[in-house]
MARFIBA-278453 format. One line per 4 residues: number of its first residue (from 0); for each residue x, y, z of C-alpha. Coordinates in steps of 0.5 Angstrom, whole numbers. Each point is the difference from the previous one (the first is absolute). Example, Ala and Ser with C-alpha at 12.3 -4.5 7.8 and 13.67 -1.06 7.14 Angstrom:
2
0 = 25/-9/16; 2/7/-2
//
This chain:
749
0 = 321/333/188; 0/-6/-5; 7/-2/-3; 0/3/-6
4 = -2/7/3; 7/2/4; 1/7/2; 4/4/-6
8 = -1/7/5; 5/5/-1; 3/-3/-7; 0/4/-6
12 = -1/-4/-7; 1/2/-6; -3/-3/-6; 3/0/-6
16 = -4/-1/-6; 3/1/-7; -2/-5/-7; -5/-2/-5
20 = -2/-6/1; -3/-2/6; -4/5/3; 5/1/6
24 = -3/7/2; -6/-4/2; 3/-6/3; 5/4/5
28 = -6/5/1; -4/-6/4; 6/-2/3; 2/6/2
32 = -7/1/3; 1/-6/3; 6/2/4; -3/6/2
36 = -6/-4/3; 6/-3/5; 2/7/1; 6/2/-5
40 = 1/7/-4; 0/-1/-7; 2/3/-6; -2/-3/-7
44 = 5/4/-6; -2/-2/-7; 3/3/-6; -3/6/-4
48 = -4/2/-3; -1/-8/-2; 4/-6/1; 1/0/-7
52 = 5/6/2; 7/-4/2; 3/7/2; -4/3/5
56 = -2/-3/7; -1/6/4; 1/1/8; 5/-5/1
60 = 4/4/5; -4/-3/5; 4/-5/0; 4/3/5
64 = -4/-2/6; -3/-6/-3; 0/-6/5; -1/-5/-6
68 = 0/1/-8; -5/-5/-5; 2/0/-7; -5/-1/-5
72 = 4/3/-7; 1/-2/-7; 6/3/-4; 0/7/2
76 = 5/6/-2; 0/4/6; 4/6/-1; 5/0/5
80 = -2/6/5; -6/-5/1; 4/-7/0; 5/3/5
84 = -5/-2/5; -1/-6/0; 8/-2/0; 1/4/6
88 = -7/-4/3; 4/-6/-2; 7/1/1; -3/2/8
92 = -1/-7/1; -8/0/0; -4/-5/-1; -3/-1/-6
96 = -6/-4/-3; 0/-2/-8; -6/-4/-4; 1/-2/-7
100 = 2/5/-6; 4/3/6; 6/-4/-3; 0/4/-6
104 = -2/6/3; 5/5/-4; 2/0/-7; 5/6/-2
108 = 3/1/-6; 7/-3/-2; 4/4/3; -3/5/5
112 = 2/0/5; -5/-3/6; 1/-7/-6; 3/-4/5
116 = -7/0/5; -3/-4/-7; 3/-6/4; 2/3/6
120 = -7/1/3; -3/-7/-2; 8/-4/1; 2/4/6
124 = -6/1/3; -6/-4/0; 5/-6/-1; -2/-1/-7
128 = 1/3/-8; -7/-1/-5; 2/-6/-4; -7/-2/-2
132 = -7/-3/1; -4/-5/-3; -6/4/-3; -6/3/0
136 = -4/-6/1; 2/-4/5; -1/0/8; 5/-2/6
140 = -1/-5/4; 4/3/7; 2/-5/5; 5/1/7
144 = 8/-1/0; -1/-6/6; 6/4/4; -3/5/0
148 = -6/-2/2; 1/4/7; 2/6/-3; -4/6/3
152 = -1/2/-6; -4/-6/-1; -5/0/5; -7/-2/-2
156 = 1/-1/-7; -2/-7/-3; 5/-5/-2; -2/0/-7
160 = -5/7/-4; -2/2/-7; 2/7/-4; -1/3/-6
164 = 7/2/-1; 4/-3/-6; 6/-3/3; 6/3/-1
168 = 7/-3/-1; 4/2/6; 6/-6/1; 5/-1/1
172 = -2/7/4; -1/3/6; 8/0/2; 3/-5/5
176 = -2/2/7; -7/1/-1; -6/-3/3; -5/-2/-4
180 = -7/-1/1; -4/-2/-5; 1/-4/-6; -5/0/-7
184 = -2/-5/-6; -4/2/-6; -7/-1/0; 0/-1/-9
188 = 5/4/-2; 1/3/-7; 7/-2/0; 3/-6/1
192 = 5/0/6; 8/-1/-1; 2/-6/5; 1/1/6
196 = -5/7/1; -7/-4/0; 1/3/7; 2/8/2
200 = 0/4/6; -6/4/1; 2/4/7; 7/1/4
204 = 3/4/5; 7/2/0; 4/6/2; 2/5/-6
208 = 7/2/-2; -1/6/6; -3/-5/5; -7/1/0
212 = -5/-5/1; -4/-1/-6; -6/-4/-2; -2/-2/-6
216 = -4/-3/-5; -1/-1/-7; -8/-1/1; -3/6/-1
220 = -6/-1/-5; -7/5/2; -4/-7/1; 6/-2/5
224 = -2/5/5; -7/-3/0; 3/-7/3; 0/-1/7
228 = 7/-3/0; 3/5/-3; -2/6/3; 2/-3/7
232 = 6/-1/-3; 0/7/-2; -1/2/7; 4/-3/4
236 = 8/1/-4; -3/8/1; -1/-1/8; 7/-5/-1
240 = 4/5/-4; -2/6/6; 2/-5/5; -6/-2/2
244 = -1/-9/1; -7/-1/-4; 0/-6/5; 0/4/7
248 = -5/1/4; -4/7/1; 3/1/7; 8/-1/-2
252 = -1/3/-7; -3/7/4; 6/-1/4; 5/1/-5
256 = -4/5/-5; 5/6/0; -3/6/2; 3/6/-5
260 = -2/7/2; 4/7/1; -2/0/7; -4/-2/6
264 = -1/-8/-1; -7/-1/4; -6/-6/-2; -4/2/-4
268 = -6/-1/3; 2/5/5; -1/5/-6; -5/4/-2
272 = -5/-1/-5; 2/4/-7; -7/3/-1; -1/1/-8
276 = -1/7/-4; -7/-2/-1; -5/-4/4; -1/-8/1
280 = -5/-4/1; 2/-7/1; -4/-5/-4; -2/-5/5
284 = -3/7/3; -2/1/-8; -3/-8/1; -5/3/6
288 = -4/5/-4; -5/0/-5; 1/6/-6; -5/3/-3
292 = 6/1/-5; 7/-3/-1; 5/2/-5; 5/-5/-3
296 = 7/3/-2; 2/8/1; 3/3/-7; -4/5/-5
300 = -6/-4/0; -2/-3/8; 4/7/3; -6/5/-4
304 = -5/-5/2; 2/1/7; 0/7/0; -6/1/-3
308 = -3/-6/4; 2/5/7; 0/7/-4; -9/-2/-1
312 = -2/-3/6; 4/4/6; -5/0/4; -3/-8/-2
316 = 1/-6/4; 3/-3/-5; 6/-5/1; 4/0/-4
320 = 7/-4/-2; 6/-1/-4; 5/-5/0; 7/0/-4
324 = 4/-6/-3; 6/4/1; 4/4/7; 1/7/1
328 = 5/2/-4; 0/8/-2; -4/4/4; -1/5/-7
332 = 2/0/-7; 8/-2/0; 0/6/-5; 0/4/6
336 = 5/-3/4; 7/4/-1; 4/-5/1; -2/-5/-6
340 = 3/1/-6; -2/-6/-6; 6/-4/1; -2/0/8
344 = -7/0/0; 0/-6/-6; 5/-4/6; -5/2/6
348 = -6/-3/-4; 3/-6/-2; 0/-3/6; -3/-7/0
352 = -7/2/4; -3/6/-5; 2/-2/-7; -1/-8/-3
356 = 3/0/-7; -6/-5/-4; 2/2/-6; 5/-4/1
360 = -5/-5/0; -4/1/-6; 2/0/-6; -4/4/-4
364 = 0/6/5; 7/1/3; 0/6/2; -6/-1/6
368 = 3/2/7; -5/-1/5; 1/5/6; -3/-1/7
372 = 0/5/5; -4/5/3; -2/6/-6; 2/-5/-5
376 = 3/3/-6; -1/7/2; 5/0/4; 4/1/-7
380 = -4/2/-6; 1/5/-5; -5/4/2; -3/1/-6
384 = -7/1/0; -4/1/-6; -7/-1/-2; -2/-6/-5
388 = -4/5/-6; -7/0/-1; 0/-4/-7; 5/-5/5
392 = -6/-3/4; -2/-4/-6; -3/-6/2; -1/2/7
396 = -7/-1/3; 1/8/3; 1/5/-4; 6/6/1
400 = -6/5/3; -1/-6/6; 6/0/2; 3/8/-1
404 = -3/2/7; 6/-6/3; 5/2/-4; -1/6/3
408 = -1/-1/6; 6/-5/0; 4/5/-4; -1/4/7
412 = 2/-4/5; 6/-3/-4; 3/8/-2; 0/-1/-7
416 = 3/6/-3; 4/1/-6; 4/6/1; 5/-5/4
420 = 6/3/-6; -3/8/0; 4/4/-1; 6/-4/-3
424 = 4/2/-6; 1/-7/-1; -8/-2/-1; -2/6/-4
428 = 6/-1/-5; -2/-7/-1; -8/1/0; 1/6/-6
432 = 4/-5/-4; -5/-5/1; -6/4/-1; 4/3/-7
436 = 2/-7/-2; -6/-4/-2; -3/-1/8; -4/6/2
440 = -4/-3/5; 6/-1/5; 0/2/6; 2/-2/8
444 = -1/-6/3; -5/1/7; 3/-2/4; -2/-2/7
448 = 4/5/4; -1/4/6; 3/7/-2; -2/4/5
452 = 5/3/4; 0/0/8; -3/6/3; -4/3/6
456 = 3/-7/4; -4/-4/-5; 6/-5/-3; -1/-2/-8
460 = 7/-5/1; -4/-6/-3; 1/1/-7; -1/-6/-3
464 = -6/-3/0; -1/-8/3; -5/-3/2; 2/1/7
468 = -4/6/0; -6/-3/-1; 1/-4/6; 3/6/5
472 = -8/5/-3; -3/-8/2; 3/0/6; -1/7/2
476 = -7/0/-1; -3/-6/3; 3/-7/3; 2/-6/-4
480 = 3/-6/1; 6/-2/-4; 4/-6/0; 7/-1/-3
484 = 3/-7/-3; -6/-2/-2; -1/-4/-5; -8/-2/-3
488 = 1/-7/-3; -8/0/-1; -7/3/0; -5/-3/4
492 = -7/1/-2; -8/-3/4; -5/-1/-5; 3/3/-6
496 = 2/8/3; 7/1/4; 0/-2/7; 8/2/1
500 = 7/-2/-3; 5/-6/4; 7/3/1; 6/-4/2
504 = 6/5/4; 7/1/-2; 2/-5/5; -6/-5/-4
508 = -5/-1/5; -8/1/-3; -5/5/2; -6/0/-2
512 = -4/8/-1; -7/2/1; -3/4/-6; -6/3/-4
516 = 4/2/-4; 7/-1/-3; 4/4/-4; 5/-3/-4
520 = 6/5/-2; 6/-5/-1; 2/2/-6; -1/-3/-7
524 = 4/-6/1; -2/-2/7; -9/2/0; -1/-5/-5
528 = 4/-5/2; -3/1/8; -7/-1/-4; 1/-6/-3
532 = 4/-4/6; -7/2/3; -3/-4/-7; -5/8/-1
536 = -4/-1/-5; 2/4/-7; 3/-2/-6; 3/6/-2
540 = 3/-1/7; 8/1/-1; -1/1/-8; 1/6/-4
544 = 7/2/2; 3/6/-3; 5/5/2; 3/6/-5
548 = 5/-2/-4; 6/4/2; 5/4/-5; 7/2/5
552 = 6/5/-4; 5/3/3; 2/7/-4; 5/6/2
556 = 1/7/-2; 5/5/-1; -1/4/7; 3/6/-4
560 = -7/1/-3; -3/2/6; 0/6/5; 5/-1/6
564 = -5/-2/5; -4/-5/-3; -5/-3/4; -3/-6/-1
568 = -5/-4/-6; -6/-3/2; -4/0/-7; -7/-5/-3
572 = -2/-1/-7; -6/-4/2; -4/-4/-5; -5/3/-4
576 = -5/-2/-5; 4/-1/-6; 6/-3/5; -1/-6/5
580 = 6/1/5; 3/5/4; 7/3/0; 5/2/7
584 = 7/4/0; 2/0/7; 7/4/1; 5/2/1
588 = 3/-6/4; -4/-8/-3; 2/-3/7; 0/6/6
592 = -4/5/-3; -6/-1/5; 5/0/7; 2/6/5
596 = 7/1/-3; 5/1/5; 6/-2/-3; 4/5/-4
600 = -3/2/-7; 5/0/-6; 1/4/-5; -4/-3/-7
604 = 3/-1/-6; -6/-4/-3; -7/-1/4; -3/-7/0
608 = -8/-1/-1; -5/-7/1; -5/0/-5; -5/-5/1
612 = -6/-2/-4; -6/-4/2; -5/-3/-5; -6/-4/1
616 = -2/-8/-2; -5/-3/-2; -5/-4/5; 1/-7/0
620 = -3/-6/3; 5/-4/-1; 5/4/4; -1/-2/8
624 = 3/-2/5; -3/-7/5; 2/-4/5; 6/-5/0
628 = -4/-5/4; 7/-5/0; 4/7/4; -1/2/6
632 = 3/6/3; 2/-1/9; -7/5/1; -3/-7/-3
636 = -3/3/-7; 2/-2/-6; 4/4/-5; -2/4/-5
640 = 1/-2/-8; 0/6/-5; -1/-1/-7; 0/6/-5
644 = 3/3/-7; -1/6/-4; -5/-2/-6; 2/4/-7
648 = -5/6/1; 4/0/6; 8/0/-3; -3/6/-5
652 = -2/4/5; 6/-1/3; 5/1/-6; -4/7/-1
656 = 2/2/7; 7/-1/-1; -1/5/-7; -3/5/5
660 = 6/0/4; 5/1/-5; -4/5/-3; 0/4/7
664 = 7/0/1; 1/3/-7; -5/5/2; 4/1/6
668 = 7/0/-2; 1/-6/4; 5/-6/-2; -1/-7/2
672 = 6/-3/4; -4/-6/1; -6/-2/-5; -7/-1/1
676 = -2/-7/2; -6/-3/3; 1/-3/7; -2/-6/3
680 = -7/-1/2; -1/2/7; 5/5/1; -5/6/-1
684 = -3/-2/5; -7/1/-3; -3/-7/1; -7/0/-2
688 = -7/-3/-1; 0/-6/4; -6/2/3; -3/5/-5
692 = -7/4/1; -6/-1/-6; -7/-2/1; 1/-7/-4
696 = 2/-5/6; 3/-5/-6; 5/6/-2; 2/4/6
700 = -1/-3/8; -2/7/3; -6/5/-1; 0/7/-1
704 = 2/1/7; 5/-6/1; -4/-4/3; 2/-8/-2
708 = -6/-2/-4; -6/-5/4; 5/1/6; -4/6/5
712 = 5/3/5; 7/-2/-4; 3/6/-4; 6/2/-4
716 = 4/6/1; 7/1/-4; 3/-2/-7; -3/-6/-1
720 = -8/4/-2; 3/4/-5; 0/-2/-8; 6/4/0
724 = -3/3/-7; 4/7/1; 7/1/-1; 2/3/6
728 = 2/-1/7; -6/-3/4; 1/0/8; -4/8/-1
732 = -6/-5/-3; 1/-7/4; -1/6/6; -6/4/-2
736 = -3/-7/-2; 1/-2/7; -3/6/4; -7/-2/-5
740 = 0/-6/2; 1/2/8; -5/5/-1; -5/-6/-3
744 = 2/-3/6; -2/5/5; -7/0/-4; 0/-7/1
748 = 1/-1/7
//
């Protein structure tokens, strides 16, 4: 094992990432990846619902057995309840690693009472307050304190390196007593420094005001963590705040890793081997076979063309694959797991592994998530599952008739129901005042859920739809090989056709899978970014990007209006000829409404509704994404580059949304406590066209049947094929689209 790949087995490091500037979700998530390679248990907490919330960072009481607590933060308010947590971690004396803002991390108001932790936390600390930097221009150039050259710390890391990090100002900090590491210059600063700070400290250790050892660096820029150095350095003050010596070697650190466990303490290797919930294929097996089909990711799309794939050739040789960029980590939708609530299941979920925050990347659309694990986003959609209107599929080359028998089918296999909220006072209440007050068309959401009760001892306990059903129908019809952690990073074609797909695994070593035909089902975002890092042909390849403007309102009622048992409300006003978006009111609790609810149900004074609008936009060329070609990420692909904006016609529709959605809470009687507001690009979750269908190869990169134009054997099967012309949801469209295109294929083959 190489120096920089020390074993971190048995620690729990919590990550905590909470500031605006320096897209530290994304960076602590690839260190945090990292130290999960060496056999650390991680959790990553960030504030929520964004970073631009400075009072909330939920699930901080795991830092009551945290081994080691990295802090990323920027101003922040928490309230006490949630505050109290990290006092009580300092206060034990625990290590504690600090990059950058952290300095500055809180920011109370004059005279509350946690005001003195605006100092404390950065002084007291980390060893040092925020005094201030010399602007956004410049770079560092980092060199090593020369006594600190045999500093632990230190192993490995060059005498001099180069970040992006403005300097900041730190003299005449840290305190006496500490152990600087490494100094910084400015590399062309905006402000002229004062004499005597030409030069600051960038990284020291010291034990705080409780004793903890503590790390820290005011580096931290999203292009630092791209540096070697940097990451090296990052790396060993973890294993040094754990109490590991980064310069040991393998034999002696083995020997001194603590082993924390309840009860018997044996090897590990005398354990036995942890089967997963559904079956694996190991890749260098996947690497062996030759597939007539392989299946490039696994949410809506990839998982409907698996099933029907399996469901049409039982009795076929066919050899069929899918591999996943992501682990296993719901064996179902986590609306069906009692023990989450939101608060939770958001705490779960935002583990490093599953969640990658591009946004934060991309300017233009901030609110982009991309979620890597076995389902995908079906582990925790909305479920709503209408479908586009006929007049809808203008500019498609398929007509609504073509694809009614797959929305059927479809709506079948998902249990697509809209009598989720039958029978409750709530719902008919609210729907007679909507149908009376100017929105006859009103209606309740389909909803893909499985409402049938458990009888005869056939169980019906998996309510919510996800993806993981097309798998188990999959599997329980005939075999297939999966593979999990699984990252396709190119196309590979022979003579023009799809030949397979070249990997790279989570512990990045690169296999190359035999295919005649490839499905890429890896999203919006991840589908064209793989066809142009394998340089396919196709100019509207990664064009076209739309999505549903969003509308988001928070709205309650006087809970007197209403009958004691009230039910919930699940209510659609779709689009319609004269009206280019859709409208939902989901009640009577915006956060919990679709969890179990085991806990105590009080008395109401007031019901509390979401009301959420989507609308469509105008498709444009100029919208797309493409590759950074000067930014890799670790699996060796360059990073993607987002450009996008709402064009006039697009803001008018957006305008007339809103008027929408006052006009309904008139009609219902419900009164705004938080207005209507257009959110982020991204946060709808419904990222399209990158890939759209069409019959004209210089506007659209599939055909009819989401086969890329020119590129026999390479299909396209999730968002990225729809135009996105309709004001509804589309994973009930992305799925139908993708059981034709399996049909297509099994006529092909």
């Amino acid at each position: 094992m190489s120096e920089n790949q020390r074993s971190l087995k048995s620690f729990h490091i919590v990550f905590i990432a909470a500031e605006v500037e320096y897209d530290s979700e994304h960076s602590l998530s690839e260190i945090a990846r990292e130290a999960q390679r060496l056999g650390a248990r991680t959790t990553l907490l960030t504030a929520y619902p964004s970073p631009a919330n400075p009072a909330n960072i939920p699930g901080l009481e795991v830092l009551a057995d945290a081994d080691l607590a990295v802090f990323f933060i920027r101003y922040r308010t928490l309230p006490e309840e949630q505050f109290r947590h990290i006092r009580d971690y300092i206060e034990r004396g625990k290590p504690i690693i600090g990059f950058r803002t952290s300095t500055h991390g809180f920011l109370y108001p004059k005279g509350h009472p946690l005001e003195v932790w605006n100092k404390k936390f950065g002084i007291d600390v980390l060893g040092a307050p925020w005094i201030k930097h010399y602007a956004y221009t410049s770079g560092t150039d980092v060199f090593v304190e020369p006594g600190a050259r045999q500093d632990p710390i230190l192993s490995g890391v060059p005498d001099k390196f180069h970040v992006r990090s403005w300097l900041y100002v730190v003299l005449p900090y840290p305190p006496k007593g500490s152990n600087i590491l490494l100094w910084g210059q400015s590399v062309d600063p905006e402000l002229k420094p004062e004499p005597g700070t030409e030069i600051n400290p960038v990284a020291w250790t010291w034990n705080n005001y409780a004793g903890g050892r503590t790390f820290m660096t005011t580096m931290g820029h999203p292009e630092d963590f791209q540096v070697p150095a940097f990451r090296k350095l990052v790396m060993n003050a973890i294993q040094w705040a754990l109490g590991i010596n980064p310069s040991l070697d393998r034999t002696e650190l083995e020997g001194r890793v603590p082993i924390q466990s309840g009860g018997d303490a044996r090897p590990s290797a005398s354990l036995p081997k942890k089967v997963p919930w559904i079956p694996l294929t190991p890749v260098e097996k996947m690497a062996q076979t030759d597939y007539d089909v392989l299946i490039v990711g696994s949410g809506a799309g990839g998982g409907a063309a698996l099933w029907r794939l399996c469901e049409q050739s039982k009795k076929s040789g066919l050899r069929i694959g899918m591999i996943e960029a992501g682990d296993l980590l719901l064996p179902t939708h986590a609306h069906n797991l009692p023990t989450f609530n939101q608060s939770r299941f958001d705490q779960y979920i935002e583990s490093p592994p599953y969640v990658e925050s591009v946004g934060n990347l991309w300017p233009d659309y901030p609110g982009a998530r991309i979620f890597r694990a076995l389902g995908g986003r079906t582990l925790h959609w909305y479920l709503m599952s209408p479908r586009f209107r006929p007049e809808e599929f203008i500019n498609w080359p398929i007509t609504y008739q073509e694809l009614l028998p797959y929305y059927l089918t479809a709506e079948e296999i998902m249990n697509v129901t809209g009598e989720y909220t039958e029978g409750s006072a709530l719902q008919e209440t609210l729907l007679k005042r909507l149908r009376f007050g100017g929105f006859p068309d009103a209606s309740s959401i389909p909803l893909a859920v499985d409402l049938n009760v458990t009888r005869y001892g056939q169980v019906h306990s998996n309510v919510f739809f996800s993806s993981i059903i097309f798998l188990a129908y999959a599997l329980n019809t005939r075999p297939f090989d999966l593979a999990v952690n699984t990252r396709a990073v190119q196309v590979l074609t022979e003579s023009g056709r799809a030949s397979g797909v070249k990997v790279v695994t989570s512990e990045h070593q690169t296999y190359t899978i035999k295919a005649k035909t490839v499905i890429l089902s890896a999203s919006t975002f991840e589908t064209p970014r793989i066809l142009l890092n394998s340089q396919i042909p196709g100019g509207a390849i990664g064009k076209y990007l739309v999505n549903h403007p969003s509308v988001l309102a928070y709205a309650k009622i006087n809970r007197n209006q209403f009958p004691e048992v009230l039910g919930n409300a699940a209510i659609m006003v779709p689009s319609a000829v004269d009206r280019n978006h859709t409208f939902f009111i989901l009640g009577t609790d915006p956060v919990n409404y679709w969890w179990y609810h085991y806990e105590e149900r009080k008395l109401l004074d007031e019901l509390r509704f979401r009301m959420l609008g989507l609308t469509t936009m105008e498709p444009r060329m100029d919208n797309h994404v493409s590759l950074d070609l000067s930014k890799l990420d670790s699996y060796g692909m360059p990073l993607l580059k987002v450009q996008f904006s709402y064009s006039t016609q697009d803001l008018a529709k957006i305008r007339e949304l809103t008027t929408t959605i006052h006009a309904a809470a008139k009609a219902t009687g419900l009164e705004f406590y938080e207005n209507p507001c257009l959110l982020p690009p991204g946060l709808d979750n419904h990222e399209a066209g990158t890939c759209r269908m069409g019959d004209d190869p210089s506007t659209s990169a599939t055909n009819r049947y989401g086969q890329i134009h020119g590129v026999p054997g390479l299909y396209v099967a999730d968002n990225s094929v729809l135009p996105l012309t309709g004001a509804a949801n589309p994973t009930l469209t992305t799925v139908a689209l993708a059981i034709r295109t399996a049909d297509y294929i099994l006529g092909k083959i």
